[in-house]
N, C-alpha and C positions, 0 to 999 in steps of 0.2 A: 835112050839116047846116051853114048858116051859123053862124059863132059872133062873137056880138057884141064891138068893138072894145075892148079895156080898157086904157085907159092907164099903171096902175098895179098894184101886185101885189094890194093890197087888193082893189080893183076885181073881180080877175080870179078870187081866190078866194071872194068872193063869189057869184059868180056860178055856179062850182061846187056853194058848200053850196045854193045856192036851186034846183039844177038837180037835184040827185038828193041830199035830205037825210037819210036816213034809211040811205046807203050809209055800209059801214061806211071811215073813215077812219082810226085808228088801229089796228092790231090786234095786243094783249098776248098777246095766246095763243088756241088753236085752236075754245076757243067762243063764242057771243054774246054771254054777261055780259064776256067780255075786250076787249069792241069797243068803241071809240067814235064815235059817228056822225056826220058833217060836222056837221048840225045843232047836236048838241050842243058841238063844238069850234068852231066860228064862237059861238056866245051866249056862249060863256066867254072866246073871245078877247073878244067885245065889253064885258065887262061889265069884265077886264083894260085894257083900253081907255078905259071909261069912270073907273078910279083912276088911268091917265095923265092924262087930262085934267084929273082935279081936282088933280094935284099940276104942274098947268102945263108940259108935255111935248108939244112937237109937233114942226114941222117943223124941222129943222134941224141937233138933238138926236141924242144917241147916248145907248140903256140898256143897260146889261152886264147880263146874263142867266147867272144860274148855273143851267144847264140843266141835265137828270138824267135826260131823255129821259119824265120824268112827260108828262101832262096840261096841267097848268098851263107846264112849258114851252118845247111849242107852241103851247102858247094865245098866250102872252105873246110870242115871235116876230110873230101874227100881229096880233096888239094895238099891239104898236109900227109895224106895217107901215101899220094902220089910222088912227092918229094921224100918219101920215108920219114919225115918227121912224126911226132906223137903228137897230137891235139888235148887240151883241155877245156873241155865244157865251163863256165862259171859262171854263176848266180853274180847278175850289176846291183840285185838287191840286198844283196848280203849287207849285214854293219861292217862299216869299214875297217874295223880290225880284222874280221874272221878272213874278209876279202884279201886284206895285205896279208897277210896266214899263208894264206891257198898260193898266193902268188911268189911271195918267197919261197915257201916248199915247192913249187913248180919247175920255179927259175925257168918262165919261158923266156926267148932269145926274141919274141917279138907277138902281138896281142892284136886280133882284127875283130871287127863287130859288121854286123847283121845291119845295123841301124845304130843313129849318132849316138856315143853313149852319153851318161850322165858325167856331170859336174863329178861326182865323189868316188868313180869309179875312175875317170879318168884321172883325174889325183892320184888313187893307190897306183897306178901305172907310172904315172910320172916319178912318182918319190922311186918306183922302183928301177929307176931308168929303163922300163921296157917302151919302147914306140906301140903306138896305139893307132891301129889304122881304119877308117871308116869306112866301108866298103859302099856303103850307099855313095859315098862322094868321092869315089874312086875311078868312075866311068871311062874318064880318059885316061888313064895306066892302064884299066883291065882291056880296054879295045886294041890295045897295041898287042896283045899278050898272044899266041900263038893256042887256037882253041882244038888243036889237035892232038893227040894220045903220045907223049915221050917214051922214047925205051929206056928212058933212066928208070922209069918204076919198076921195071925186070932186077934193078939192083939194091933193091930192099928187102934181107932175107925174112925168113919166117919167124926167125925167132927178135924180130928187134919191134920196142916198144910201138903200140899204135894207138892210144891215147891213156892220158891222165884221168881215174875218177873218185873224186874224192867222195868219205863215206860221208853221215850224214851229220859226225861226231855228237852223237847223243852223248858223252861222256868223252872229254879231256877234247884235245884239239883233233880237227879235221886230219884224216890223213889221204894220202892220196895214192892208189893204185895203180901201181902199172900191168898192161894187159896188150900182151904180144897179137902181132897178126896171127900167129896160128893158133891161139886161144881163142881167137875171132871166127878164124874159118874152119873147127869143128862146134861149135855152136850154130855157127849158119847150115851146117849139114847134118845136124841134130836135128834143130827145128824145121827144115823142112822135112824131112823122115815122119818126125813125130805127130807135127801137125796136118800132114800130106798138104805142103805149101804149093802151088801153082801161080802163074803170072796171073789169072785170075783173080787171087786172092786181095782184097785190101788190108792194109791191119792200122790198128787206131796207134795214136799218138799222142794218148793222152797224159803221159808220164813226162814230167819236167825233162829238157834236155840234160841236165847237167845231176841228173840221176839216174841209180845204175837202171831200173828198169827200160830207161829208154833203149838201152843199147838192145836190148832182143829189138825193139821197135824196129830200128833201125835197119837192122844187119839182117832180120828175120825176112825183111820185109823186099827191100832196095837192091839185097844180093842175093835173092833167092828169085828175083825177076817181077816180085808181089809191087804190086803200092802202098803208099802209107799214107794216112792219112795224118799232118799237123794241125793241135788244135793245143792256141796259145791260151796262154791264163786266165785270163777274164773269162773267157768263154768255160774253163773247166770249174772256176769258180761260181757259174751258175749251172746247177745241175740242170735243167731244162733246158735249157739250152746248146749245154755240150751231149745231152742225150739226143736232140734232137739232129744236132750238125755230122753229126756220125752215122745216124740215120739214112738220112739225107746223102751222106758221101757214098751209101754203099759198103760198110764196113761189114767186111766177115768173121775178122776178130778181136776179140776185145782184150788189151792187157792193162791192166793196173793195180794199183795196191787194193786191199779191200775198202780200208777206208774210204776210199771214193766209192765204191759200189754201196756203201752203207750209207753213206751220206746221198746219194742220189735213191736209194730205197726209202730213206729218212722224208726227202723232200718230194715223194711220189711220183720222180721222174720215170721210173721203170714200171710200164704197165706191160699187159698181155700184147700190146700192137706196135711196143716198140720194139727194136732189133729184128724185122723184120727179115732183114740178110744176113744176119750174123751166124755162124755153125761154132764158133768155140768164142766161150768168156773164158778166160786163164787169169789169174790172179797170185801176188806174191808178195813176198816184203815185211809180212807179217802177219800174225795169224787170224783168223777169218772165226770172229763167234759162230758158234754151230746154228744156235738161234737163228744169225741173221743169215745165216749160207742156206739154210731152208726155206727163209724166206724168196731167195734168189733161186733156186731150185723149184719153189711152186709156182714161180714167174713161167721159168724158160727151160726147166730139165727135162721136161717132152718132146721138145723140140732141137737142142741144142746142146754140145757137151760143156759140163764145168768141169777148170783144169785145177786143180791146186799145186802152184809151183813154189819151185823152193830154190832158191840160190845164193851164197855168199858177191859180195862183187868181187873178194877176190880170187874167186872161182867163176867170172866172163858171165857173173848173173845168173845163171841158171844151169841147175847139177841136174834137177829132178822134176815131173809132171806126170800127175798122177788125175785122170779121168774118173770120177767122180759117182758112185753108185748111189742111191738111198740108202743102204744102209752104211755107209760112212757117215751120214749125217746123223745116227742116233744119239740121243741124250743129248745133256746141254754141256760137260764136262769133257776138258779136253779140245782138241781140235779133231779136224780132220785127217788120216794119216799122209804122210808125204807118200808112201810106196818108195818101192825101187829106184836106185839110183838111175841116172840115164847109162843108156850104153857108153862105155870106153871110160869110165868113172869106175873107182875102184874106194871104198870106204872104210873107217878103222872108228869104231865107236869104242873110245881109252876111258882108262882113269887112269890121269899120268900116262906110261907108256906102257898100261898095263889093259890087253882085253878084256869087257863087259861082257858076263855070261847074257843069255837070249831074255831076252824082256830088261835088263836090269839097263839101270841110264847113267849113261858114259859123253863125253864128248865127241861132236861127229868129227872126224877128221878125213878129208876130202884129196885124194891122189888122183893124176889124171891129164889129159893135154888139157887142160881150161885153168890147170891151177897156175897162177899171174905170178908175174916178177919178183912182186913184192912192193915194198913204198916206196914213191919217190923218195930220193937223198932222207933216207931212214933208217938207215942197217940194221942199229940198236931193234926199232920196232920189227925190221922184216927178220931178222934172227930170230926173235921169241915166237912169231907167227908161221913162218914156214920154216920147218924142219924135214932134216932126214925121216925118214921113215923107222922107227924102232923096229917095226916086226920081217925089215930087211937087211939087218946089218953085212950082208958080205958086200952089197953094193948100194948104191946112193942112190935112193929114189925120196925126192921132194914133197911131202903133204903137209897142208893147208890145216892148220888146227883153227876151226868154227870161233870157239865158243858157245855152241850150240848144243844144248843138251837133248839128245834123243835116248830112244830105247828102238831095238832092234827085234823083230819078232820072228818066228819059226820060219817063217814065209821070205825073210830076207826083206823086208819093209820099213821102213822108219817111221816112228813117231814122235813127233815133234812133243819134247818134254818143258822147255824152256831155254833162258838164257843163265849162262855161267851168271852174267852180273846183273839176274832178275832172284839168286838165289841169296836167299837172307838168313839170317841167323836173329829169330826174334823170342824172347823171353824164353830162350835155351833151345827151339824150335828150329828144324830148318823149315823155312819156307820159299815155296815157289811163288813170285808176285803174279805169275802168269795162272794161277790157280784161281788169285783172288777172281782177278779181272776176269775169266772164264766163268767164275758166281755171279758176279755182278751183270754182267753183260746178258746173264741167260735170267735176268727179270725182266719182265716185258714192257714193261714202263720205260726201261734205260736202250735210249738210241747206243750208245757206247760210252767205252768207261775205262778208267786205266789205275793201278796202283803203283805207287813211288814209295820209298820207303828212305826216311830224312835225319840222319841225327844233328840235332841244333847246332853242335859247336860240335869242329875235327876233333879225333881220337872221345869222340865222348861214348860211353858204355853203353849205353841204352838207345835207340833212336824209336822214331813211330812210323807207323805202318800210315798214309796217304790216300785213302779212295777217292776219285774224281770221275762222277758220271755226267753224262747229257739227258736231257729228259726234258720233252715238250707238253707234258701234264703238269701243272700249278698247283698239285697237291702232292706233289715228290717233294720230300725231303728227309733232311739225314736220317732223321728216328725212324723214317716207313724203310730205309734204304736197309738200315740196323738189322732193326729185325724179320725182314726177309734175306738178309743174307745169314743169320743165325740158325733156318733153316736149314742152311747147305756147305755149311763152315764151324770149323770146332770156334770157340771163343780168342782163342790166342791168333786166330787169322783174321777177323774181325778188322776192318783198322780203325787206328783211334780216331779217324776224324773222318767224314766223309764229306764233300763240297758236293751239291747238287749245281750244272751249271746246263746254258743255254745250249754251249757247245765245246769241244773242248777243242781246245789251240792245236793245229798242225805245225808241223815243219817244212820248209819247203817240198822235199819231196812228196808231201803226202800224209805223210805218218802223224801222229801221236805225238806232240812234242812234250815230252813229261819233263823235262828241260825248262820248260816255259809253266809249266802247272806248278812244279815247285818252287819256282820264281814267285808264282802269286803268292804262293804257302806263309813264304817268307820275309816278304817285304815288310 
């Protein structure tokens, strides 16, 4: 089937709801009346659409969106998509500093929610004089609103911003990425290539709205003609339950960070009979103990492929997806390799602006239609992070420097080495923190485990190494922790102090928050 040219994301979902409208596009649960139909999610984005326009909102523009994974929205995503404005996903849980953070650096022109928001979220809106509109108690404006397709979204071109996402700022403040329509719509012709996506297909929605993994959710799913399945917090906070509800939907793929998958293999959510319908788990965000990716692999790797993906957010989330063999899963050291980059992705693995011979680890640095804007109202940061290209100087080509330390092997494959600011410098030592954490994690006692490294007071000489494991046996701790990692660690990796705990703090999105673990360290 030819598929006509769409320049825009509007455009392109358009042309999905009008192609098969009555398929189901959202889906809350395992029967009919739990479905929503492209149809009816396109007229209610439009009529959402049609209160942007009356309140003078269009190209240019950024809406913050308190999103809650309702109805309204995705409506409202796809409403600001339609008026060419850029939307922003934001956490109403956030502390109210980080919040008013997100919303000054946004500077949206106007703020709509899902459902009534809270008391301390609607403050930071107020103090910033943006209106805050409640979409649940909107009824009578949205009824009046024209629930038909405008030709003004034909005049939103490809390269202008289509939403705000900010990272997760594990270090200094949140920043916020901008990520054009057409950084959009070759990821949605990626994923479906890659994953051979069909209307058929469901795909989970288990990743926070207002983190970057949801955007594959989203876009993989909704503009590739797929369904998606939304599943809010509570329910992903209990792993049985959110294993169960996706079950249940019909899910064929699965995407989220590992730590969810480790934490539902922790709490025995994943047995042999669950994921019945599923054909691909994909996974990102962070790196996957080898340990525990085996363990997930003698679940479902007979049946099912594992992806290991890899993407910056400011490269539209996902560069790379690499299918899964047993022998990738050898040893306990290290990860899994990324493999090759995706098609149309072009890669420079530097030191400085200098090529890394083959195996030797360099910074990955990512060229390509996916690499984003840059920061909202950031110059300063977007200068340091996206540069010219060094190894094209007669002409200006744009790449995206990681942070991400790989090695590159004979094959043209990447290996995931670590992080620039996971690399330490201890008792004259370099070390990689991501090394430690790869020891620790492959004891089989330890659900997961993470190392931070702290120097007590700024500019001070010397700092200590941090280990933090989980572990559901009552006869773990530090001294048994010691000395099985003296085993598989010279002495100067060792860290001085190891906390044995029940579980370790996340971050919103999912992750690790080592943020919050050194927070305890130091109180």
């Amino acid at each position: 089937m030819t598929r006509a040219y769409c320049h825009n994301l509007a455009l392109a979902f358009e042309r999905v709801a009008a192609r098969s409208p009555q398929a189901r596009a959202l889906v809350y649960g395992p029967g009919a009346a739990d479905a929503v139909t492209f149809a009816t999610l396109n007229a209610r984005a439009n009529r959402i659409a049609g209160l942007l326009r009356d309140r003078g909102v269009g190209q240019g523009q950024v809406v913050a969106l308190l999103n809650h994974k309702r109805v309204d929205g995705f409506a409202a995503m796809l409403a600001c998509l339609k008026v060419g404005a850029a939307y922003t996903n934001l956490d109403d849980q956030n502390p109210r500093a980080r919040l008013a953070h997100m919303v000054a650096s946004a500077a949206p022109v106007l703020a709509l929610a899902d459902e009534t928001p809270g008391e301390a979220a609607s403050q930071v809106f107020a103090d910033a004089g943006v209106a805050l509109v409640d979409l649940a108690g909107a009824g009578d404006a949205l009824a009046t609103q024209d629930a038909e397709n405008r030709p003004e979204a034909a005049l939103t071109p490809g390269d202008a911003p289509a939403y705000v996402m900010f990272t997760s700022g594990s270090t200094g403040t949140p920043k916020g990425v901008l990520i054009s329509h057409q950084n959009v719509l070759n990821l949605i012709a990626w994923a479906r290539q890659h994953f051979a996506l069909t209307p058929a297909d469901r795909l989970t929605n288990v990743n926070p709205i207002y983190f970057d993994n949801s955007v594959f959710d989203v876009y993989a799913s909704l503009f590739n003609g797929a369904a998606m399945i939304p599943v809010d917090g509570d329910t992903v906070r209990n792993a049985q339950a959110m294993v169960a509800h996706v079950d249940a939907c019909g899910a064929t793929l699965w995407f989220s960070v590992p730590s969810l998958l480790v934490y539902a293999l922790r709490m025995k959510a994943l047995t042999p009979e669950r994921f019945a319908g599923l054909r691909v788990i994909a996974f990102g965000g962070e790196g996957f103990p080898k340990p525990k990716l085996r363990a997930l692999h003698a679940l479902y790797g007979h049946r099912l492929a594992l992806h290991n993906v890899y993407g910056p957010t400011e490269c539209t989330c996902i560069c790379s997806a690499l299918e899964l063999a047993p022998e990738h899963l050898d040893g306990d050291a290290g990860l899994a390799p990324l493999g090759p980059l995706a098609a149309n992705f072009a890669g420079r693995v530097l030191d400085g602006d200098r090529p890394v011979a083959i195996d030797e680890p360099g910074e990955l640095c990512l060229l390509g239609p996916q690499v984003g804007l840059g920061y909202v109202n950031a110059p300063e940061r977007t200068a340091a992070a996206f540069t010219p290209d060094p190894l094209t100087p007669h002409y200006r080509r744009w790449m995206y420097r990681t942070g991400d330390l790989v090695r590159r092997d004979a094959r043209g494959w990447l290996h995931f080495v670590g992080r620039k600011d996971h690399q330490i410098k201890h008792m004259g030592y370099r070390i990689e923190l991501d090394e430690i954490e790869a020891a620790m994690n492959a004891l089989g006692y330890v659900g997961e485990a993470a190392a931070v490294y702290h120097r007590d007071r700024p500019g001070a000489d010397y700092g200590r190494i941090l280990g933090f494991v989980a572990s559901a046996e009552a006869s773990v701790d530090e001294a048994r922790v010691r000395d099985d990692l003296r085993r598989a660690l010279p002495d100067y990796m060792i860290p001085n102090r190891i906390r044995v705990l029940a579980s370790l703090p996340k971050s919103p999105n999912g992750k690790i928050d080592r943020r919050a673990l050194l927070e305890t360290e130091t109180r």
